[in-house]
DRENLOVO-74573 format. One record per residue (C-alpha): residue number from 1; chain; x, y, z. Coordinates in pm, whole numbers, padded with zeros to 5 digits. Each point is the difference from the previous one (the first is absolute). Layout:
// DRENLOVO-74573
node num = NUM cadena = A px = X py = Y pz = Z
...
//
This chain:
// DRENLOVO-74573
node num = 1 cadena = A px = -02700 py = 00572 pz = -00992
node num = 2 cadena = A px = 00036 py = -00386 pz = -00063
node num = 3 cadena = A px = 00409 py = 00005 pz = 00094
node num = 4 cadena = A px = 00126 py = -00353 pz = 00094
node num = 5 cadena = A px = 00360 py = 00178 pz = 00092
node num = 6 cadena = A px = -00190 py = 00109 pz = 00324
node num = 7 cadena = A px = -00164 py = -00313 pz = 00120
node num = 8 cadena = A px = 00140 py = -00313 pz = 00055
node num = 9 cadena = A px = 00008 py = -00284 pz = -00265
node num = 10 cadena = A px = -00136 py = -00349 pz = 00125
node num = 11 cadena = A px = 00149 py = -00251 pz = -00162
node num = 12 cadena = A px = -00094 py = -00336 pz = 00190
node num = 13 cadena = A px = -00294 py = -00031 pz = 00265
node num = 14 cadena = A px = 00240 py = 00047 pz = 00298
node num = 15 cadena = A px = 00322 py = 00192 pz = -00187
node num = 16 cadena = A px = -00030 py = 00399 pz = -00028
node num = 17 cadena = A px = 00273 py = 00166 pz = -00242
node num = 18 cadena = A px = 00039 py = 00395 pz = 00117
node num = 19 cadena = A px = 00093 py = 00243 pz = -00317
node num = 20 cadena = A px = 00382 py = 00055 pz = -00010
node num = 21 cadena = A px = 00022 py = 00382 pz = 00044
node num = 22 cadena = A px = 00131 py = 00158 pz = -00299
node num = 23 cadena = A px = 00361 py = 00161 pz = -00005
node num = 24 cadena = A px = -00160 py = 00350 pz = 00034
node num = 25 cadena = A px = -00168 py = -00021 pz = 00330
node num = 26 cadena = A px = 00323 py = -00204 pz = 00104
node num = 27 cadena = A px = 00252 py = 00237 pz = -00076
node num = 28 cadena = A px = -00301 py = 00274 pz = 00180
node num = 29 cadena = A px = -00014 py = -00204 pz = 00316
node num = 30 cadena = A px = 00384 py = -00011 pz = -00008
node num = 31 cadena = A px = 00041 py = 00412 pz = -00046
node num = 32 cadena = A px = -00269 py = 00023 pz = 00282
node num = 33 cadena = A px = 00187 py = -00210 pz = 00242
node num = 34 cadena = A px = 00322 py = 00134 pz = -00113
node num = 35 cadena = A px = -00137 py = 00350 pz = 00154
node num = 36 cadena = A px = -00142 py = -00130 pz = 00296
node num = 37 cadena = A px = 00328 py = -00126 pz = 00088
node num = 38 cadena = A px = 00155 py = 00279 pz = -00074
node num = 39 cadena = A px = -00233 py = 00223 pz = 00254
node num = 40 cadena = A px = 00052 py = -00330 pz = 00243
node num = 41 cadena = A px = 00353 py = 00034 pz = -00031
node num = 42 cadena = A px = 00080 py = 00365 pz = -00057
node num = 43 cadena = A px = 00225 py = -00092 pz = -00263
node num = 44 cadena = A px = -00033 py = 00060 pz = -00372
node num = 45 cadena = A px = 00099 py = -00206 pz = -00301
node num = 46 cadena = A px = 00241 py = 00107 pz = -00251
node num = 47 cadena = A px = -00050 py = 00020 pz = -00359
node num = 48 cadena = A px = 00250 py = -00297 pz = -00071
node num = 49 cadena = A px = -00219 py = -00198 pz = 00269
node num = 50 cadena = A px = -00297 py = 00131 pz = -00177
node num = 51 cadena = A px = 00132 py = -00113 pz = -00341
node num = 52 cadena = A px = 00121 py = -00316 pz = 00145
node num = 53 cadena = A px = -00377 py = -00110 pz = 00097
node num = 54 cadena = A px = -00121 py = 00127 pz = -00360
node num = 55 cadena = A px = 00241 py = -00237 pz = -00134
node num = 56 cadena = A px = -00145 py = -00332 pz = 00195
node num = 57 cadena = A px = -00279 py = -00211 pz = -00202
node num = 58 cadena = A px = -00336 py = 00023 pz = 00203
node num = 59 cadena = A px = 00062 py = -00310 pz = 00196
node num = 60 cadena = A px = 00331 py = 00090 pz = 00094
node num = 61 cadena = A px = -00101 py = 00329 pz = 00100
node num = 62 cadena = A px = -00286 py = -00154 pz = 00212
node num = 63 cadena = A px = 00267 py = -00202 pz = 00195
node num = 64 cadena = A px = 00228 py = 00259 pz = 00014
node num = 65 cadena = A px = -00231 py = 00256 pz = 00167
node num = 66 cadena = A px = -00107 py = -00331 pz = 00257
node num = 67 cadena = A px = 00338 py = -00062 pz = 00073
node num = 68 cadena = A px = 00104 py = 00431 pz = 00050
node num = 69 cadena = A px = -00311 py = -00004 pz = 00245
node num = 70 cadena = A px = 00116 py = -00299 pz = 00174
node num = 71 cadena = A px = 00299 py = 00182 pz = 00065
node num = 72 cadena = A px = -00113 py = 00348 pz = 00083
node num = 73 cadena = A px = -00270 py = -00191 pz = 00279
node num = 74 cadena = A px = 00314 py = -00262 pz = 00123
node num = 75 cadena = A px = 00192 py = 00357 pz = 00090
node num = 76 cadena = A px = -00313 py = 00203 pz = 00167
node num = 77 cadena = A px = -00029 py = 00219 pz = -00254
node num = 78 cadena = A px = 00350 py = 00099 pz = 00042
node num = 79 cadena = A px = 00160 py = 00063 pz = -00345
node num = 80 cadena = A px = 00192 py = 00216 pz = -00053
node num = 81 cadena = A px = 00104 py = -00092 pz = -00405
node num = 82 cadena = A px = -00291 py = -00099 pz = -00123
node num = 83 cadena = A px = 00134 py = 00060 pz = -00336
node num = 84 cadena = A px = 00291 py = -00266 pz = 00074
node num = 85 cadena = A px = -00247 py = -00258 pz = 00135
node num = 86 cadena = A px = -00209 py = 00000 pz = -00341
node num = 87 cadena = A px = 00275 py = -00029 pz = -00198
node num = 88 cadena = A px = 00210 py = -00265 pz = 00184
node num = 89 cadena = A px = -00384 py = -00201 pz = 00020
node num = 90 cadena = A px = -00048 py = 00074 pz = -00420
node num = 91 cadena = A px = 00348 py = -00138 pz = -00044
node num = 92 cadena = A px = -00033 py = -00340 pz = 00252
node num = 93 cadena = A px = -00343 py = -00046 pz = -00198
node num = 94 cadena = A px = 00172 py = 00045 pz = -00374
node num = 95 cadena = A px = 00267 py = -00261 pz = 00130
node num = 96 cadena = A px = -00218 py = -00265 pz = 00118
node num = 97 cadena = A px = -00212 py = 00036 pz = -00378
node num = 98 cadena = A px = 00295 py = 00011 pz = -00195
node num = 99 cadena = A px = 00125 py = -00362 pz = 00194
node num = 100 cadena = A px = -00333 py = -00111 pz = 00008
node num = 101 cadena = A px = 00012 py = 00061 pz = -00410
node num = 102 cadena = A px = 00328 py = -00134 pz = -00079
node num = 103 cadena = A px = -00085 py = -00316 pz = 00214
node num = 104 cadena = A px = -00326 py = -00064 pz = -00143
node num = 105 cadena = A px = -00039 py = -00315 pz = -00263
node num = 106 cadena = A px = -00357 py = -00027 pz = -00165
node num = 107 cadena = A px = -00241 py = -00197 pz = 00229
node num = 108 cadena = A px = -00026 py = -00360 pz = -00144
node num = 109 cadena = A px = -00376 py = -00053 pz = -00080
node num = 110 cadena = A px = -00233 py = -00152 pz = 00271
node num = 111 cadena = A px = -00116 py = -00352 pz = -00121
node num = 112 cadena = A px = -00334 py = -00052 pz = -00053
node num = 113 cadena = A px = -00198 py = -00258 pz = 00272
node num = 114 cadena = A px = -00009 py = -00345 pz = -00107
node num = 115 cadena = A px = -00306 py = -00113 pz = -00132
node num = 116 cadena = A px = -00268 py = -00106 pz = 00231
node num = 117 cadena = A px = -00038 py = -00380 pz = 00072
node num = 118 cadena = A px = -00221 py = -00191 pz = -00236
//
């Protein structure tokens, strides 16, 4: 099969562009590590933790899952909420989009070079 999703895409001679992964295998590599940290941990989420992650756009819910197994590896695997550490990480990562969003002004257009010299 000629798929381009799977290779990269060269786009200048020294300048290789990786695929973004779609927000399928995202959201699958975030249920996978959600489970391994439950096993690590030997705690379980809850279904409002669960529902909380559903909730999160893909890149949100990449950084939240980061940032939960920051956490769980800063404690030694010693969590005993996991539940309450995914939700209190969802809601620090809604906060900081919804000031980054309010605070954002359109970008003002990059000028083009100047012309080159005669």
């Amino acid at each position: 099969p000629n798929s381009t999703r799977s290779r990269p895409r060269v786009t200048f001679p020294n300048d290789v562009v990786r695929p973004v992964a779609d927000a399928e295998s995202i959201r699958v590599e975030a249920e996978r590590l959600l489970r391994v940290l439950e096993r690590r941990t030997g705690s379980a989420i809850d279904a409002q933790a669960q529902q909380t992650l559903e909730q999160l756009d893909v890149e949100s819910l990449r950084e939240a899952m980061k940032r939960v197994e920051e956490l769980v590896q800063e404690q030694g695997a010693r969590c005993s909420n996991l539940s309450s550490v995914v939700q209190s990480v969802c809601r620090k990562v809604r906060r900081r989009i919804a000031r980054g969003a309010v605070g954002d002004a359109p970008a003002a257009p990059i000028p083009p070079p100047p012309p080159p010299p005669p």
